[in-house]
C-alpha positions in Angstrom: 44.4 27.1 118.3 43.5 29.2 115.5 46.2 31.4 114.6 46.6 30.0 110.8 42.8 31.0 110.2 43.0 35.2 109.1 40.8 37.6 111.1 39.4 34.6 113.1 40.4 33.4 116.7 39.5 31.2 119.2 40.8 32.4 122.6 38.5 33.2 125.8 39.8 37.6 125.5 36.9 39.5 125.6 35.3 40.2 122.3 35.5 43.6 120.2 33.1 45.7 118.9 33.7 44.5 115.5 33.8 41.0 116.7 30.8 38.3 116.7 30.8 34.4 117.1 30.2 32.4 114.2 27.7 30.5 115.9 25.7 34.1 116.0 25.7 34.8 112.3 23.7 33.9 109.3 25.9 31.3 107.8 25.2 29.6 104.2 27.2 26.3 104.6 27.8 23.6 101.5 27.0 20.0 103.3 28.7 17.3 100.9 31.7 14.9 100.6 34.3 15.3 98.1 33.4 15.3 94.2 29.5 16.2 95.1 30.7 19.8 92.9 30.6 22.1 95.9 32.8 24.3 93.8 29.7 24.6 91.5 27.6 26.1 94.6 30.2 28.0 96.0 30.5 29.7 93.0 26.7 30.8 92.1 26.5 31.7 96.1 29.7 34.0 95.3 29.5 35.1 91.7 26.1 37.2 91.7 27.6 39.1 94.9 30.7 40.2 95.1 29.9 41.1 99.0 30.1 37.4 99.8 32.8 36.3 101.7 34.1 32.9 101.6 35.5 31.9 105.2 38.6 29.5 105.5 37.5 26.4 104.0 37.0 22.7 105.5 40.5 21.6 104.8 42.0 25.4 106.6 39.8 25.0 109.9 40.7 21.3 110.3 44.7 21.9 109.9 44.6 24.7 112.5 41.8 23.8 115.1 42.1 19.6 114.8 44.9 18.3 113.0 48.0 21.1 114.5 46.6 20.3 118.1 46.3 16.3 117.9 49.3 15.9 115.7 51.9 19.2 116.1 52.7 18.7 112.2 50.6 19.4 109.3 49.7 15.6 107.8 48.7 15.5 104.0 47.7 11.9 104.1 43.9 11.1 104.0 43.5 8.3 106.2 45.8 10.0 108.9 43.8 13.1 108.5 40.7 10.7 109.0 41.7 9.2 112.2 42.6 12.7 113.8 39.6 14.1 113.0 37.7 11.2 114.8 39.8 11.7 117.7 38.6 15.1 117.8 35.5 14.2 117.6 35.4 11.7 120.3 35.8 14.6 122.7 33.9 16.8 120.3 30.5 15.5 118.7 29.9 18.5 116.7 33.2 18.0 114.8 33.7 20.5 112.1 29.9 22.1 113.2 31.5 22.9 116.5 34.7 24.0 115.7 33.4 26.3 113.5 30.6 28.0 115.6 33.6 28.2 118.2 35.1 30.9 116.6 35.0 35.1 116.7 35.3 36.5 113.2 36.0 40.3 112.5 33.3 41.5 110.7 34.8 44.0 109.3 36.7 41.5 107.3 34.0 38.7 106.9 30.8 40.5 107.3 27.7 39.3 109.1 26.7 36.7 106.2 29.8 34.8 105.1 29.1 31.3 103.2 31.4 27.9 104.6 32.3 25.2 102.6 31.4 23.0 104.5 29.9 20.6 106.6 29.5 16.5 106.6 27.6 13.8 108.3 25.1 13.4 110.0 26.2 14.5 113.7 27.7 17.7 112.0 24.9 18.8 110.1 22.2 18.2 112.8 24.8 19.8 115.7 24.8 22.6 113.3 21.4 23.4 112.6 19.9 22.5 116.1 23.1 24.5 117.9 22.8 27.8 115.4 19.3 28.9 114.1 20.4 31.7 112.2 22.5 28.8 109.5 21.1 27.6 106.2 22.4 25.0 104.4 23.3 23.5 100.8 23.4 19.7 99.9 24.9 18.3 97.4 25.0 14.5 96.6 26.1 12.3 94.2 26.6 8.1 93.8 29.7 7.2 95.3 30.8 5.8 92.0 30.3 9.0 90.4 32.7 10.3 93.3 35.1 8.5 91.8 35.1 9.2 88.5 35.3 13.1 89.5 37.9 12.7 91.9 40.4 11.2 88.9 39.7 14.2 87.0 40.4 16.5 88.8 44.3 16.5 89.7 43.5 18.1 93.3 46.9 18.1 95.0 44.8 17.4 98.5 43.5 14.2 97.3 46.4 12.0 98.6 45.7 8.3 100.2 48.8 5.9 100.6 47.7 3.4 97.5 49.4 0.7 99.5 50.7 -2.8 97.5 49.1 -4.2 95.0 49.2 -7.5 94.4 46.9 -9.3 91.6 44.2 -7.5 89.5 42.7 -3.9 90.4 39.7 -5.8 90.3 41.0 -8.1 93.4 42.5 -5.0 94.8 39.3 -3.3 95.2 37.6 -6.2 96.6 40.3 -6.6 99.2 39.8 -3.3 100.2 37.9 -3.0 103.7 34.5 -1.2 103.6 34.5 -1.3 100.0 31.8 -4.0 99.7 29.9 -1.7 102.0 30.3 1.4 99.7 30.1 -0.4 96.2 28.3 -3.2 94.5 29.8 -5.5 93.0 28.6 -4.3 89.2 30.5 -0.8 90.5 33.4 -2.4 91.5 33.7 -4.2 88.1 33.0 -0.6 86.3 35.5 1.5 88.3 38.0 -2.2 87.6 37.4 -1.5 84.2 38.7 2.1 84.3 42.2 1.9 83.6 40.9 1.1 79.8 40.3 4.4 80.0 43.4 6.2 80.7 43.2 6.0 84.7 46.4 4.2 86.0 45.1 1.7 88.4 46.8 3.3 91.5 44.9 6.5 91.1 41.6 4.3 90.7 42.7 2.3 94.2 43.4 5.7 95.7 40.9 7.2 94.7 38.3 4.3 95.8 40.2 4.6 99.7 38.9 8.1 99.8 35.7 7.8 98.8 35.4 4.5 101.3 37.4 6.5 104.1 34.6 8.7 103.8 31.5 7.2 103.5 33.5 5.5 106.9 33.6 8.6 108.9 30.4 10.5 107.5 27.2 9.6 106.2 25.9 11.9 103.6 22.8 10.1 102.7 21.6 10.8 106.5 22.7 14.0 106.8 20.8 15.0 103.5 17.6 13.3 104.8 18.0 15.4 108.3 18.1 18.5 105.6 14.9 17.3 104.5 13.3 18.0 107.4 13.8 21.8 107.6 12.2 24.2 106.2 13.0 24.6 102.8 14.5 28.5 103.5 16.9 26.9 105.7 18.1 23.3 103.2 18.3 23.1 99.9 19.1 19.7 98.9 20.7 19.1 95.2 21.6 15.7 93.3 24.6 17.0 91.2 24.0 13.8 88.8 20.6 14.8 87.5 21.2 18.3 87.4 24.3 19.6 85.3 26.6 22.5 87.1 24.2 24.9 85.3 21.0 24.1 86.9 23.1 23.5 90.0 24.0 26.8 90.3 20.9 28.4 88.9 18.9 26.7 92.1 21.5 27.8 94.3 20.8 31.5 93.0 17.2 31.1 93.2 17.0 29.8 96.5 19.6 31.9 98.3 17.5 34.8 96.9 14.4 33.8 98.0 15.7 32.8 101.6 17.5 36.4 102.0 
């Protein structure tokens, strides 16, 4: 079911001339979780050439090929979105890396090189790059904490969690919170506690903490950036957006995606 994404389907008619799977094309795809600055490397792969297309992002694919199937409704929550994508995925290993390559996109409209933002996990990425040679990817990591931090600023509409009750401190909040001692340590948990002293209301801090757990719950970036590793550098570049600013972010981007042409 793919009749939200424009000029791309998923049905078994017979492909046109000016049709191709995406599974066949030269992909770039952005590999990271949210507040990693994918917008950063999506821009530098865009800005230099205005050729580059951009295909539907994460969020457009997931609403039309997982969440409109499972759930017959669009849901906006995170966690509910979480749990329907891992339903998918029980049926589905690939997750997002097979949905994806699923699909026939019209050239004409996309091109042969389009750039996808993006992929996460382990069992994505490495479905993705040992299911479709012709992909190259872009990693982009960052501390979980740091996650955080970027998530409160950046008033994304998407980024919606149910806070839930809280009762006590933020700082007891945050420790009830399940997988958070997983995630955190407890010197981060007393630093993101402490964040409300700086303007953040503490529900937005507790949301914002659920996402980044909910996350680091369904997908493991820290393994799907070492599987990256193991390619060969024209196919992964691999970024930490923490000690590189968005500059030098985007100036490796450049400078790798023109030496991998």
């Amino acid at each position: 079911m793919s009749s939200e994404l424009p000029f791309l389907r998923a049905d078994a008619a017979p492909t046109a001339p000016h049709e191709r799977r995406l599974s066949q094309l030269p992909l770039t795809v952005l590999v990271g979780v949210t507040g990693v600055g994918k917008s950063t490397a999506l821009a530098a792969l865009t800005g230099a050439d205005a050729g580059v297309r951009v295909l539907p992002d994460r969020r457009e694919v997931t609403d039309a090929v997982m969440i409109l199937p499972l759930a017959g409704a669009p849901v906006r929550d995170r966690e509910e979105r979480f749990r329907l994508t891992a339903q998918y995925r029980q049926t589905h290993p690939g997750g997002m890396a097979q949905a994806l390559g699923s699909l026939l996109a019209d050239t004409g409209h996309w091109g042969v090189a389009p750039v996808f933002d993006g992929l996460r996990g382990l069992d994505e990425v490495s479905y993705a790059a040992q299911s479709f040679p012709a992909w190259r990817f872009v990693a982009l990591g960052a501390p979980d904490a740091v996650r955080v931090r970027r998530l409160l600023g950046r008033a994304d509409a998407f980024d919606q969690v149910s806070g839930g009750q809280r009762s006590g401190t933020l700082r007891e909040s945050l420790a009830d919170l399940k997988g958070a001692a997983e995630v955190f340590t407890p010197e981060e948990l007393d630093a993101l506690a402490d964040l409300p002293a700086q303007g953040f209301a503490p529900g937005d801090v507790l949301a914002k903490v659920k996402i980044v757990v909910s996350e680091r719950r369904n997908y493991d970036p820290a393994a799907a950036e070492a599987f990256l590793r193991t390619l060969p550098p024209g196919r992964a570049l691999a970024l930490d957006t923490v000690a590189l600013d968005p500059a030098a972010v985007a100036q490796a981007v450049r400078a790798w995606a023109g030496g991998a042409a």
